[in-house]
N, C-alpha and C positions, 0 to 999 in steps of 0.2 A: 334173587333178592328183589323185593319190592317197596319201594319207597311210598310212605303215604303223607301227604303234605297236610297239616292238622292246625286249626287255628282259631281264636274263641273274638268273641261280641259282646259287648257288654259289661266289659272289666272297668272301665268308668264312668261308667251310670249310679247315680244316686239311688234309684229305686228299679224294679223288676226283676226279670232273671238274667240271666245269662248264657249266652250259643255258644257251643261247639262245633264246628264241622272237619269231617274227613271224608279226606280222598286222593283216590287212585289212578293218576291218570296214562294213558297207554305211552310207551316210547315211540321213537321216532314220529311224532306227532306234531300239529301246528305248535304246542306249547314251548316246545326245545326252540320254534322262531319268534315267538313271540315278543313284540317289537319292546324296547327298552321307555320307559316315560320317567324324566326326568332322574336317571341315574340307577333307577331300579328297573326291574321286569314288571310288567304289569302283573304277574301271579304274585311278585312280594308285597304289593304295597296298594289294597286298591283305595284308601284314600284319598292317592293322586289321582284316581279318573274320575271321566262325569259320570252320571247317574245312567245315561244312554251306551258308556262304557262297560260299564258295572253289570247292566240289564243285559247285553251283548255277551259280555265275559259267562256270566251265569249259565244262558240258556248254550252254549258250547259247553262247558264244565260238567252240566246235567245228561246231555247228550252225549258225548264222547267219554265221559267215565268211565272206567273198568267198575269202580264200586264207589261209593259217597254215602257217608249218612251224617246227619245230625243228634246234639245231644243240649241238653237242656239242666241247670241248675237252677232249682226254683230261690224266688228271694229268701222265703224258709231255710232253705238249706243253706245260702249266703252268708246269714242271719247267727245260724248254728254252728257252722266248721269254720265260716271266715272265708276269703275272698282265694286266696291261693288253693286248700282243700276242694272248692266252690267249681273251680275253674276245671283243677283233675280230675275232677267226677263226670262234670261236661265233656270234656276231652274223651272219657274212655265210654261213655256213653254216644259218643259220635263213633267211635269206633265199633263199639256192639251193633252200632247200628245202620253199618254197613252194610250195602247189598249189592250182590254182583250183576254187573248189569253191562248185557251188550250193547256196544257203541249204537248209535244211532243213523249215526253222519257219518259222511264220507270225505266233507269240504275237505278240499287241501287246503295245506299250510297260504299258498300263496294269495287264493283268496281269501280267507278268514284273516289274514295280517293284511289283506287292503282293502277289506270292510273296515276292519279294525282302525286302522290307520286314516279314514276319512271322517271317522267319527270326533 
């Protein structure tokens, strides 16, 4: 079984489109440690970090993915189907748009969680 963790951008914005993304990330990897911020994991909520978090987060996520892609709902389509429709389309267009892709890195958990953790 493979789990793909899927989630969208843009659901309340007044005007533009809207992001999907998904992805696969490997098990037993730094993310099963990844350190808790403020009652969640940092993969559930990146709201709670900084921007040098986020930017961090990112370039591990891109690098050690099994597969990721993004999807896009233009305001057009927002416009036409409505925000919920809007959103499904995005999502399964993040998923089309998956590609498999060997990890990159090799960081272990313990450093990436005390990079992470100084930031």
């Amino acid at each position: 079984m493979v789990t793909v963790g899927i989630d969208e951008v843009g659901r309340g914005c007044w005007a533009g489109p809207l992001a999907a993304a998904a992805v696969i990330l490997p098990t037993n990897s730094l993310w099963e440690d990844c350190p808790p911020k403020g009652g969640a994991t940092v993969l559930r909520d990146s709201k709670r970090l900084s921007k040098k978090q986020r930017e961090f987060l990112a370039e591990q996520i891109k690098s050690q993915a099994i597969a990721y892609g993004i999807g896009w709902a233009t305001p057009a389509e927002i416009d036409q189907l409505g925000l919920t429709k809007a959103v499904q389309i995005a999502m399964i267009r993040a998923m089309k748009n998956s590609t498999k892709r060997a990890p990159t890195t090799k960081k272990s958990s313990s450093t990436a969680t005390s990079t992470f953790s100084k930031m």
